[in-house]
Structure formats: C-alpha cells, structure tokens
C-alpha angles and dihedrals in degrees: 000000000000109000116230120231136175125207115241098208082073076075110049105018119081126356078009091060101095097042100019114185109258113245090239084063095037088050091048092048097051098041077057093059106053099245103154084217161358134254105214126216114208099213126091138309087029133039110345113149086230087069093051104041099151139073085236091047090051102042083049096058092043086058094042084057088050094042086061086050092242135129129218106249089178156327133239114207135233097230109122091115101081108044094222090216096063124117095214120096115221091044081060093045092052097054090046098050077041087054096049095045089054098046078049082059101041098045089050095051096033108248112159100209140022124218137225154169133199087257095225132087115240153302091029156332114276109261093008134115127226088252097037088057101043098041088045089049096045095048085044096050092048087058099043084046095057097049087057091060091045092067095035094266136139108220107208128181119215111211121202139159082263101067125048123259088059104143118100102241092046085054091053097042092044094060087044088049085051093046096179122132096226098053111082138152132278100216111198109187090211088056090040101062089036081058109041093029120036099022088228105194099346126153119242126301089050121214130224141151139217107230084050114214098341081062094041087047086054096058089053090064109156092000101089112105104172134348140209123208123214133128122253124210095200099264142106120235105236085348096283112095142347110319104225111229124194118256115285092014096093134042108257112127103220089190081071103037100046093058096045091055091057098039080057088070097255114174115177119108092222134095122187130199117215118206091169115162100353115133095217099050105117086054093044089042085092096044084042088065104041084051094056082043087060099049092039085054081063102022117024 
C-alpha cells in the first residue's frame, strides 16, 4: 500500500513567506488528517541543520516527527548557495561541504532521500558552456551521489522549467552520465507535463513529445527515485518554474499518469503532494488528501 505525504516548504514558501506554518501546526495537521508522513524542507523555519546542531536536537525532531505518528518521505535541501555546474572551485567545494552536512542531517533524523536542483535558471549557467556545465554537474553529483550511499541515503533530482537541464531527453542522458545507483529522479507530474508538453523555458530547439508526460514518465524506465503528485494548469508561477495547481484544477489525467508511473518500474511505497507555491495550500491541504486517497484506492 502506497504511503501519503505532503511537502512542508507549501507552508512556508511563497504567499507563506512572510507567516510560514510552523512545523508543530503543519505536523499536527497532517497527523489529522490521516497522511502516513512529512516531507521535510530544510530551510527555516522549519527543518535547517543549523537549528538542530546537535545529536539531542536531532533525535528530538525525529521523535517529534514519530509522536505525531508520521514518517519522513523525504527532505529538500537547503543547497541553492553554490550553484554544482561552476567551474570555479571553491563554489564546487562549498555545495559539496553544504551536501554532506545535510546528509549528516537526513541520516540522523531518518529521512530516506535528499533532494536536489541544478540551483540556476536556464538555459545556463552564467560564464559556462554547455560542456563545461554539464561535465562540472555530472563529476559533482557522482560525488555527491556517492556520499549519499555512503550514509545510507538516495540522492534524487528533482528537474523542473525553473533550473537548467529541462528538457526530457537531458533528463534522461544526465542520470545515465551520473550512473550511480543511488542517484534517481524526483518526478513531479506537475513538472513532467510543463517539460514534455509545453516546452516551458527551454532552450531552442524546444522539446516536446507526443504522448506528453505518460510518455516522458516512460523514458525515464528504472530511473525514478521518488515523485511527487500535484495537478498543472499550464502555467508558470511568476514565470520561473510549474505552478502547482490543486487536484482537479489543471488538466493532468492521473488515470494516465498513475499507470504509467508504475509501468516505469517505481518502486517506492511513498506518494507526495506538492503544494508548492500555491496561495491556498493550507485550505487545499485537506482536498489534496482525499484526492491521493482516491487514486491509492486504484493505484496504491
């Protein structure tokens, strides 16, 4: 039976920005509401490794987390300060010192994955080739990769219009560059669709495919590591990356979708919603859930 999670940063990123949910509310919420788990952001207020320095501080989190009779699905991390595709060295050396505390972080309070982007808008990085970027991200990520096994850890990426490398087939290409078992990709629908069907920020040639996400979800066979569920309405929130519209709001066909994730060999038991970014996701939070119930009820 899949297990139902919802991501913290809907809470505490965006419109919440300025009067985020504390993470005692969101945990309560969510244990209310039947959600077997949490997706944790790492950023404040709510979960960054500089607020829990200590062995006590973590274990108390982690049973914070349990009290609430919740699991961890999941952790974003807090790694936008060191851009991974930069040629210069102590940009590099900083991510990764950034990655390691982090894994530090999600191996104390159980999480099973760390996520994270390629940090810079597309097409590229400023000052980088094509070559140099891709070449500097894939010999950074095997390493980063590899520190994640290391600790017991599944590194996952999560691709999106926002971040450069957005198009299908790089997506493809850049987890077969990496070539480690425990880096995989974070598949959010909403990002799927924005990426094989309207070509949102891509660099020309555009890319799209026919068979739209369900096909995009297919090409990456054997390569998803985690995913998160949420509708898209075809749109970009302040023109960066997926808006994530509530379920039933968009146009994505999760009788599609759902099939096709499982078709493409995924094997984890967990589902997230992602809220992220939508002004009304403390009030859908509750909709949200009855909708992943639905498609559990088929699917899971």
């Amino acid at each position: 039976m899949a297990k139902l999670s919802v991501g913290s940063w809907a809470y505490m990123f965006g419109p919440y920005e300025s009067n985020p949910v504390p993470l005692d509310e969101v945990l309560s919420t969510l244990q209310r509401l039947e959600f077997d788990g949490v997706e944790l952001a790492g950023f404040r207020p709510h979960a960054h490794p500089d607020d829990y320095p200590t062995a006590a501080d973590r274990v108390a989190l982690k049973q914070k987390i349990a009290d609430h009779g919740l699991e961890l699905s999941g952790f974003a991390a807090d790694l936008c300060a060191n851009p991974p595709a930069s040629s210069d060295p102590s940009i590099r050396r900083g991510y990764l010192e950034a990655f390691k505390q982090n894994v530090d972080f999600c191996a104390a309070i159980g999480s099973p994955s760390i996520r994270t982007d390629t940090v810079s808008p597309p097409p590229l990085l400023e000052g980088e080739s094509y070559e140099s970027a891709w070449g500097n991200l894939v010999a950074l990520w095997q390493e980063c990769a590899d520190v994640a096994a290391d600790a017991g850890l599944l590194l996952v990426w999560e691709f999106e219009p926002g971040f450069m490398f957005n198009k299908p087939s790089e997506v493809v290409k850049l987890h077969d560059d990496i070539g480690r078992e425990a880096f995989k990709i974070l598949m959010d629908t909403c990002h799927a669709h924005m990426c094989s069907v309207v070509a949102a920020r891509q660099a020309e040639p555009k890319e799209t495919l026919p068979g739209g996400a369900a096909e995009f979800i297919g090409m990456l066979k054997g390569r998803i590591g985690h995913i998160h569920l949420i509708d898209s309405d075809e749109t970009l929130h302040h023109d960066e990356t997926s808006t994530h519209a509530p379920f039933g709001t968009g146009v994505l066909d999760f009788d599609q979708l759902m099939p096709a994730i499982l078709d493409a060999g995924y094997t984890s038991s967990w589902w997230a919603v992602d809220l992220c970014f939508w002004p009304e996701a403390w009030e859908v939070t509750e909709q949200s859930k009855r909708f992943v119930d639905r498609l559990r009820a088929k699917y899971g």
